[in-house]
N, C-alpha and C positions, 0 to 999 in steps of 0.2 A: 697821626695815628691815635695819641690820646689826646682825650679835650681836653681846655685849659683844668674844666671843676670835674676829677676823678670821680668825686662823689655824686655824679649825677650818674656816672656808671656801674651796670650791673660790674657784677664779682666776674660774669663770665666774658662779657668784654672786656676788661683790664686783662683777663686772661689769654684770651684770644690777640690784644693787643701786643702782648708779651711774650708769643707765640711768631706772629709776625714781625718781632724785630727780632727772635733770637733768630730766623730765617734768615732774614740782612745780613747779619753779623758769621753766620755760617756761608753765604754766597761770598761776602769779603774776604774771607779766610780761605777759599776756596776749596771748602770742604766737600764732600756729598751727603745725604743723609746718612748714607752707610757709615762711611769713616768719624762723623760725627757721632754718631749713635756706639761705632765700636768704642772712639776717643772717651766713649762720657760712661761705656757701661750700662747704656741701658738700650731695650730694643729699635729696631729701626721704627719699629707701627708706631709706640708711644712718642717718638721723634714725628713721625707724619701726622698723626692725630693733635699733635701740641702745633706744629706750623700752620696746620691748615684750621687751628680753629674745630677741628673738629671733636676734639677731647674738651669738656667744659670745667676741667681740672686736671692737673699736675700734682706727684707728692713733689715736698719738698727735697727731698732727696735725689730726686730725678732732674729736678731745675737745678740745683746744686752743681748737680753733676754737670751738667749742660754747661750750666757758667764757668764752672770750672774748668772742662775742656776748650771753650771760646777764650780760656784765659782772663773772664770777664767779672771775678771774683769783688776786686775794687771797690766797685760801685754799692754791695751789698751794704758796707758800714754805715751807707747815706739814709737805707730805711728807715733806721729806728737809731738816730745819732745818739751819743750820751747824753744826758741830761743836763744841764746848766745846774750851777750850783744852786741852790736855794739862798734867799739876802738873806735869813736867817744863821747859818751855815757862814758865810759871807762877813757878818758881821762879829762872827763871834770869834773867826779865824783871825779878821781885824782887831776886836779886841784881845786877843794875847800877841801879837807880834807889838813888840817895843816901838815905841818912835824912833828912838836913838838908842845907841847902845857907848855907853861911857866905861871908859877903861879905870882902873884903879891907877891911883900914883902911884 
């Protein structure tokens, strides 16, 4: 469904790709568009025009929805993962933790 290098693809393909697998994921569930569309809140058209590719945009809050109905929330965290710390940041946290820590007698 997607190619290996995303960025060769239009914004409306990756869309339409995203479109055809929230479809999958709704036939495995074994929803209909109806009750998927009731489950998520939004109408059944913008459900039919989002599977078929025919809508060349979703708001966010409609994909939301969707995900969250398929229970498919998860995955969302892996978008935009946190940041790794910077060595800077890293080094500086190193230097204040002690080597050793020595008791008094």
């Amino acid at each position: 469904m997607f190619e290996d290098d995303l960025y060769a693809q239009s914004n409306s393909s990756i869309i339409a790709g995203l479109g055809k697998r929230v479809r999958e994921y709704r036939m495995k569930a074994q929803l209909t568009q109806e009750e998927l569309a009731a489950k998520a809140g939004i109408s059944v058209l913008t459900l039919k025009k989002f599977e078929s590719a025919k809508a060349a945009n979703i708001n966010m809050q409609s994909f939301l929805a969707i995900l969250r109905a398929l229970q498919q929330l998860e995955p969302i965290g892996n978008i935009l993962p946190e940041l790794p710390v910077p060595p800077s940041v890293l080094r500086q946290y190193q230097e204040k933790t002690p080597k050793r820590i020595r008791h008094g007698k």
